[in-house]
C-alpha positions in Angstrom: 5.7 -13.7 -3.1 8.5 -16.0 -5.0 6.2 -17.0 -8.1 6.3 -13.5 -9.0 9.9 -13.5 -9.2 9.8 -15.5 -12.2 7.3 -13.5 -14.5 9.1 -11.7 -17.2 8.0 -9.1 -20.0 6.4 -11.7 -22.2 4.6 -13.1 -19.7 2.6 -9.8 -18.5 2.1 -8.8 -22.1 0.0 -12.0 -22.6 -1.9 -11.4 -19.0 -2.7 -7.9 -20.6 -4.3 -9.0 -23.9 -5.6 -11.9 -22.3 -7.3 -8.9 -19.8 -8.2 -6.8 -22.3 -9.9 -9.8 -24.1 -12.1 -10.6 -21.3 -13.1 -7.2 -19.8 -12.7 -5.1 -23.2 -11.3 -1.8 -23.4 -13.7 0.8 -21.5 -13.9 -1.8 -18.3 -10.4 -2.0 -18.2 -9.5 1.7 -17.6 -12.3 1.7 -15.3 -10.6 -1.5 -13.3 -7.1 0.5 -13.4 -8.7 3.9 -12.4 -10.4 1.9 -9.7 -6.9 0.0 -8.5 -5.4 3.3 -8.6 -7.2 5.3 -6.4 -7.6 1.7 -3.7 -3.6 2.4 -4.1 -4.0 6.5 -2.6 -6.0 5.1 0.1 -4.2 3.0 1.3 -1.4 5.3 1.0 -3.3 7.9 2.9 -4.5 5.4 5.4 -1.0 4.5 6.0 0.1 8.1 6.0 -2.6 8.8 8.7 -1.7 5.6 11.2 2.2 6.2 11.0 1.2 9.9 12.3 -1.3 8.5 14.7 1.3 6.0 16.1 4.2 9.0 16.3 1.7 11.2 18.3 1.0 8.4 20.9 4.7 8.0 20.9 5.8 11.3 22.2 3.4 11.2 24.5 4.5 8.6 26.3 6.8 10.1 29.3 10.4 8.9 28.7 12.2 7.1 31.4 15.1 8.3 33.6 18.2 6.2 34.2 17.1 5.8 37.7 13.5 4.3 36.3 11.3 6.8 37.4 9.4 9.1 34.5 9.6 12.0 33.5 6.2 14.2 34.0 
């Protein structure tokens, strides 16, 4: 994403009060506490497929130099 290259310090500091404006203080921590636990599930989910995906891949017989598979 390239536009958020060109966000600096000042410019989240204003998207924060401007945040904390609309949504007040208690809906806030509930929106981050909410974001961070989406965050451990995906981390998790990704955890969990990276471990499916290696399983499969020793399964899969390995071939020979002469193409024929080991069983």
């Amino acid at each position: 994403m390239p536009f958020l290259k060109n966000i600096g310090s000042t410019e989240l500091i204003i998207i924060g009060i401007i945040l904390l404006i609309l949504f007040g203080g208690k809906k806030l921590s509930e929106l981050a506490r909410g974001l961070g636990e989406s965050g451990k599930e995906l981390k998790n989910a990704k955890k969990e497929m990276t471990n499916a995906f290696n399983d499969v891949g020793d399964e899969i017989p390995k071939k020979k130099k002469g193409g024929v598979a080991n069983v």
